[in-house]
C-alpha positions in Angstrom: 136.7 46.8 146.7 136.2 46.1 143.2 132.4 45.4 143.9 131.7 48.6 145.7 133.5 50.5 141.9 131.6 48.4 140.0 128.0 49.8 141.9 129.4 53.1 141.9 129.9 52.8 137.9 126.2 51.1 137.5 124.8 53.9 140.0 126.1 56.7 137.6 125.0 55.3 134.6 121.7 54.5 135.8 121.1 58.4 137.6 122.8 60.0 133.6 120.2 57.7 131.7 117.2 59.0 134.7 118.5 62.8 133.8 118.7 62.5 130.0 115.1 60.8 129.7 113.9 63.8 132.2 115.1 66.4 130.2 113.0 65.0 127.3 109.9 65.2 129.8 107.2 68.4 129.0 107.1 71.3 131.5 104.2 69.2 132.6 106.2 66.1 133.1 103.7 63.9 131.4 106.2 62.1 129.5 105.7 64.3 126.3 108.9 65.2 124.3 108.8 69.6 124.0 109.5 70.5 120.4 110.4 74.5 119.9 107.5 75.4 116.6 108.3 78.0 115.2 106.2 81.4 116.2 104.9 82.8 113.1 105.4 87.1 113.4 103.2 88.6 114.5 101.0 91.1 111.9 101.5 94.9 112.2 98.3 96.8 112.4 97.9 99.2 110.0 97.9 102.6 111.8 94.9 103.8 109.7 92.0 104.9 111.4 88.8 106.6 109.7 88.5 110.1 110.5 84.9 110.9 112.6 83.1 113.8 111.6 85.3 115.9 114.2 88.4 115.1 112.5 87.6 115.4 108.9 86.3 118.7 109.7 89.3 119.6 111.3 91.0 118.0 108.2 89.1 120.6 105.4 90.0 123.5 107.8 93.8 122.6 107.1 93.1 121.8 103.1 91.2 124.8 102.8 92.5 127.8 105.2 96.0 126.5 106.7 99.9 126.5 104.9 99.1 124.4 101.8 96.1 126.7 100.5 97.8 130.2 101.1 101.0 128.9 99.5 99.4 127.3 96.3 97.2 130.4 96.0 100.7 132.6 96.5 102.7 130.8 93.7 99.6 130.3 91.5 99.2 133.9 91.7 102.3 134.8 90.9 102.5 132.5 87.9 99.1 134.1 86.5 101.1 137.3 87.1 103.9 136.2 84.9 101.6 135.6 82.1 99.5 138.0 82.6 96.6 136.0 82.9 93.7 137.5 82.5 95.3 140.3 81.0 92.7 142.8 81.5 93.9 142.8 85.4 96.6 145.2 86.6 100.4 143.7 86.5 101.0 145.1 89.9 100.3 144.9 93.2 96.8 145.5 92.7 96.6 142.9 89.9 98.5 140.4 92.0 95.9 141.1 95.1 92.6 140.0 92.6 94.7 137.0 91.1 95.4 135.8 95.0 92.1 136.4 95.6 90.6 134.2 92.8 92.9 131.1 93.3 92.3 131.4 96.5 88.3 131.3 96.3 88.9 128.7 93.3 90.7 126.1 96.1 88.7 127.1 98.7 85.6 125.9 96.2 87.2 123.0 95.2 87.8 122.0 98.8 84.3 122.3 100.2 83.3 120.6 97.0 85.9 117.1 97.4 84.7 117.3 101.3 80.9 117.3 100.9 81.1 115.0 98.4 83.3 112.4 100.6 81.5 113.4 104.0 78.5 111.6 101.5 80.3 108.5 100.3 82.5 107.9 103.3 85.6 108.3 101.8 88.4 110.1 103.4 90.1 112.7 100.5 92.9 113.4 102.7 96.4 113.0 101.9 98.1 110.2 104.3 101.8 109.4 103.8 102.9 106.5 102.2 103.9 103.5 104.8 106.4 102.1 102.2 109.9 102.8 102.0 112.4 104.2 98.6 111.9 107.6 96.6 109.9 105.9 94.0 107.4 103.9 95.8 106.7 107.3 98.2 106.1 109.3 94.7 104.2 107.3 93.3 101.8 107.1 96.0 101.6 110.8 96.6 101.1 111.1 92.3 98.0 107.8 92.5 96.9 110.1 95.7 95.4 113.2 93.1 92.4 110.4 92.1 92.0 108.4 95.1 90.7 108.2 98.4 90.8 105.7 101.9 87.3 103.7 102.4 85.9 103.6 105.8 87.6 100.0 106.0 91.1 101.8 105.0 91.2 100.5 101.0 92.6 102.7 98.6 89.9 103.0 96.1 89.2 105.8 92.9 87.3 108.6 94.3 85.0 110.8 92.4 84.9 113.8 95.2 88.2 114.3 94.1 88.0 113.8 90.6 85.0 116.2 90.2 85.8 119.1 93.2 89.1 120.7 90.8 86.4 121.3 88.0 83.9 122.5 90.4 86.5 124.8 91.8 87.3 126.1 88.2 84.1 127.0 87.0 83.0 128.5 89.5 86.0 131.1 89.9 86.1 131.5 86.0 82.2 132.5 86.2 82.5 134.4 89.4 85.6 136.8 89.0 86.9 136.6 85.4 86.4 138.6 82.6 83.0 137.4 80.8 85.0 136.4 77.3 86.4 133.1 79.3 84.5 130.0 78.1 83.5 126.9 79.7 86.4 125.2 77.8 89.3 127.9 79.8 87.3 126.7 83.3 87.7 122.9 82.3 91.1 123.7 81.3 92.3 126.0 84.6 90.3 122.7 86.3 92.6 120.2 84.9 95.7 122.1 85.6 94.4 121.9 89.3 95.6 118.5 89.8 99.5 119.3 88.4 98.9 121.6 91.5 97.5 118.8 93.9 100.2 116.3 92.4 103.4 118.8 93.5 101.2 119.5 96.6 101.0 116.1 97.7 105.1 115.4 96.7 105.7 118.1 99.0 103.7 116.4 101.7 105.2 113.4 100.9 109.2 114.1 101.6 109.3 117.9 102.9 106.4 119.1 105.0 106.5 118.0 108.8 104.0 115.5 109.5 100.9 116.9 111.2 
């Protein structure tokens, strides 16, 4: 009796030591220990993409006909009406209607101008929402956004198109509609107040507009 316990014990033994060593065994069971590595994560793809001619076409319809131009013409208007500026147009309705009508024509220049200049050195003048997170991160990249543009590779490089198209804009709508006694100096200076226009514009696009 005491024989028979004593195989039983070395029978038990022997199968716990056969189960532990199989457990150590690969999922191939050649004998090779598994070890868990840790899985590095995986790298999110930037959702980026450069716009084809289609789409930045599309894009400079919105820029220079949709809501952003007839609002910034609107309350650029109405701030020349305040002033008045030019004074020799009317302060009413009338006067209101030509100062519309030349910011409008002035962004609608400036436009045209930062898109066939970037349809020329690939660049993409667009405005694209930060993909960062916090108020100040967000604003600064829709303030750095007035000078720069994406590359056809997605970098965010200075871009001349849109350095160049507010002055463009300017000049032309000071030669074309205002009275002749404005100076190149009042275009370059109507130009540079262009981008405090572009800066609130792209803020607005930033946290308040719906995204398109």
């Amino acid at each position: 009796m005491v024989r028979v316990q004593h195989r039983w014990i070395v029978f038990a033994v022997l199968l716990a030591i056969h189960g532990g060593a199989y457990a150590q065994l690969g999922p191939d069971g050649a004998g090779v220990p598994t070890v868990n590595l840790p899985v590095a994560p995986a790298k999110v793809a930037s959702a980026y993409a450069f716009p084809d001619g289609k789409q930045q076409f599309r894009n400079y319809l919105y820029s220079a006909f949709g809501p952003p131009a007839l609002i910034s013409s609107a309350i650029g208007a109405g701030l020349d009406q305040n002033k008045p500026a030019p004074p020799e147009w009317d302060s009413g309705a009338k006067g209101y209607g030509e100062r519309y009508g030349w910011r409008f024509g002035m962004q609608l220049i400036s436009q045209t101008t930062s898109y066939s200049l970037s349809a020329i050195v690939h660049e993409d003048v667009t405005y694209h929402r930060c993909d960062c997170n916090g108020f100040v991160p967000r604003g600064a990249h829709a303030l750095i956004s007035t000078l720069t543009a994406k590359t056809t590779s997605g970098r965010t490089v200075f871009s001349v198109p849109a350095l160049v198209s507010p002055y463009a804009g300017s000049f032309a709508a000071v030669n074309a509609w205002y009275p002749s006694r404005y100076e190149p100096g009042d275009a370059f200076r109507i130009g540079s107040t262009s981008f405090l226009f572009k800066a609130v514009g792209n803020l607005v696009g930033e946290f308040l507009a719906p995204g398109r």
